[in-house]
C-alpha positions in Angstrom: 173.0 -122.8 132.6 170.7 -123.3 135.7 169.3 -120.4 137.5 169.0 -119.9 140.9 165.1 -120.1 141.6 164.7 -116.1 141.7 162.3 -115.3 138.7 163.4 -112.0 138.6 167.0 -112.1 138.7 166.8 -115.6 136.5 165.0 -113.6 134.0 167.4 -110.8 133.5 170.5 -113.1 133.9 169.9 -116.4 131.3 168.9 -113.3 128.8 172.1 -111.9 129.2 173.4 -115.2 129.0 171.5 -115.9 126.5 172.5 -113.1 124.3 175.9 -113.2 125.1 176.8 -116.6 124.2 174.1 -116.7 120.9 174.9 -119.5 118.7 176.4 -121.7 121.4 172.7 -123.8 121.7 173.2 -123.4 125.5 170.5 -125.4 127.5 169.3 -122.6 129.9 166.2 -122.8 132.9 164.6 -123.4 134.2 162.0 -122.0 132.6 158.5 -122.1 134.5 154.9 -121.0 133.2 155.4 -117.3 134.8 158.5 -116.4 132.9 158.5 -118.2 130.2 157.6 -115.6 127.6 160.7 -113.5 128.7 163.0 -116.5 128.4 161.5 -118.2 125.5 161.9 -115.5 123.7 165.6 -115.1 124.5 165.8 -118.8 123.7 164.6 -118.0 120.2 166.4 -115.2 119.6 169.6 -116.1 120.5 169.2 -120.2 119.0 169.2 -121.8 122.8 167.5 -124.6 124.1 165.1 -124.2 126.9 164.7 -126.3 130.5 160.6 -126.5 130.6 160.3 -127.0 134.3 157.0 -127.3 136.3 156.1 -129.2 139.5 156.0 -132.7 139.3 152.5 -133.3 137.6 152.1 -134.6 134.1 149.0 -132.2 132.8 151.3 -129.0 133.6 154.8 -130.4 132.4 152.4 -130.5 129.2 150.6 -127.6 129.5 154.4 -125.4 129.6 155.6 -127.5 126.2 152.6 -126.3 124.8 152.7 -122.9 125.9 156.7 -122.3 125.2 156.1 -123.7 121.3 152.7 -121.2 120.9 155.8 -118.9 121.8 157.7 -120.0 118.6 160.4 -122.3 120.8 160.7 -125.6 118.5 160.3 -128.8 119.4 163.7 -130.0 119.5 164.4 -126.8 121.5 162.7 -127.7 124.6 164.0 -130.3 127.6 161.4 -131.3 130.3 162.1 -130.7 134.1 159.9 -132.4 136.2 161.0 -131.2 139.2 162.7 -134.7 140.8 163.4 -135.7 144.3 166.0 -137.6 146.0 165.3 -141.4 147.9 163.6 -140.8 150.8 161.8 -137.0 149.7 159.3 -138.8 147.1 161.5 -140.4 144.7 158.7 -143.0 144.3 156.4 -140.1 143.1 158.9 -138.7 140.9 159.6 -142.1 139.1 155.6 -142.8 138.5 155.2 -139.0 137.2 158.3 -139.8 134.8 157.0 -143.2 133.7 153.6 -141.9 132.9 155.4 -138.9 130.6 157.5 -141.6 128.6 154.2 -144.0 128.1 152.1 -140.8 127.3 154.9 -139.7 124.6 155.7 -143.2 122.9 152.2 -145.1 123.6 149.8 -142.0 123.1 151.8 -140.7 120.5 151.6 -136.9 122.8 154.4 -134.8 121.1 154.4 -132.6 123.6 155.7 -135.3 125.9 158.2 -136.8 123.6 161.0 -133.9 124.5 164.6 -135.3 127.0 164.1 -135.0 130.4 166.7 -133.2 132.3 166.7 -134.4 136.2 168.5 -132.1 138.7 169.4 -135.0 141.3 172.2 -132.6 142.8 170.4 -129.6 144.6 167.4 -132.5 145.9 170.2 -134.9 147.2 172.7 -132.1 148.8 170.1 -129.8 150.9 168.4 -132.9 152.7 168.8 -132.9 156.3 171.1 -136.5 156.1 173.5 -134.9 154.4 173.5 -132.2 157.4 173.9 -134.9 160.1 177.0 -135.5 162.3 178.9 -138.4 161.1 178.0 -140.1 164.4 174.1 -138.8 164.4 172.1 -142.0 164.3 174.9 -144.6 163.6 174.3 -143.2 159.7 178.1 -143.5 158.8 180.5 -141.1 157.1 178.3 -138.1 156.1 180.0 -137.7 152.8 179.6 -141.1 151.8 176.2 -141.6 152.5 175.7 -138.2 150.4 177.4 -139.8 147.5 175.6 -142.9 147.7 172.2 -141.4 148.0 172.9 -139.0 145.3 174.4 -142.2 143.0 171.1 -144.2 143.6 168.6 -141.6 143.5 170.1 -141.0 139.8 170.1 -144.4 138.7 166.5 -144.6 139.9 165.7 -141.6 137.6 167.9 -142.8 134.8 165.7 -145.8 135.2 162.4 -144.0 135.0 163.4 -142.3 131.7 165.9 -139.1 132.7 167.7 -138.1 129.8 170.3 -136.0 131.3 171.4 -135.7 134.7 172.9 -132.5 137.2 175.2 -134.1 139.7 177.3 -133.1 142.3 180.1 -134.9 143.4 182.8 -136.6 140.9 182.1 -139.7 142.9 178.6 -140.0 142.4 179.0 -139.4 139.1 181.5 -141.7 138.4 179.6 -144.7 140.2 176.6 -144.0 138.2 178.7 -144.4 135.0 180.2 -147.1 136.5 177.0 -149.0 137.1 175.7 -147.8 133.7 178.8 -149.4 132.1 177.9 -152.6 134.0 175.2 -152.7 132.8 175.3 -151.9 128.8 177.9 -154.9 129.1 175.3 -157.5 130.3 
């Protein structure tokens, strides 16, 4: 269950949520440094797991984890956010950041780096301005192609860098990156 952005509406909403569907082990964010106290605690109370989600920067993806399990939240009750982008907004950032959590969790032994990483591809591919664009702006092609496409690669690219679990949009996209993830299992 994915909030809209609005600390205090999120707040009151995935507690309800929370409370209302206890026992379920919903995964419910995201949860960011300034209310995760309120949610954590739902999260706990109510047996949920929680979406840790800071900007894209190792030390504070770290510094949440450790905060939300000095809140009581275990371990295997926490899923990293690292706040992704699509290709073309900083994917290359995104996929260095992600790399450099996986190699901190499994080479420094960090536990508080070893938890899934959740990678919201959908609401990064679907607000960029080429998915705005006429279908004849620029000689870019079909405008809902190209947003399929771009929102297929830029998850692959994150599935690649260590995403766990991804939010998509469009049947399509999803279905090409299973597709290609098919393809390649069989190699």
């Amino acid at each position: 269950v994915w909030g809209t952005a609005n600390h205090e509406k999120d707040t009151e909403v995935l507690r309800k949520v929370a409370e209302v569907c206890q026992g379920n082990n919903l995964i419910i964010g995201p949860v960011e440094e300034g209310d995760h106290k309120r949610i954590g605690a739902s999260a706990i109370g109510y047996h949920h797991t929680v979406i840790s989600s800071t900007p894209i920067d190792i030390n504070l993806a770290k510094q949440l984890n450790i905060l939300l399990g000095n809140l009581g939240v275990p371990d295997e009750f926490i899923v990293m956010d690292p706040t992704v982008s699509g290709i073309g907004y900083g994917i290359e950032y995104c996929y260095s950041v992600m790399e450099r959590i996986r190699m901190a969790g499994l080479t420094q032994q960090d536990e508080k780096l070893q938890f899934p990483v959740i990678c919201n591809i959908a609401k990064e591919t679907w607000k960029t301005k080429e998915m705005h664009m006429a279908n004849d702006e620029l000689n870019m092609g079909d405008a809902r192609k190209r947003g399929i496409l771009m929102e297929a690669m830029s998850a692959m690219v994150l599935l690649l860098a260590g995403g766990d679990v991804l939010i998509m949009r469009h049947p399509e996209a999803i279905k090409l990156v299973r597709e290609t993830m098919a393809e390649l299992i069989a190699s």
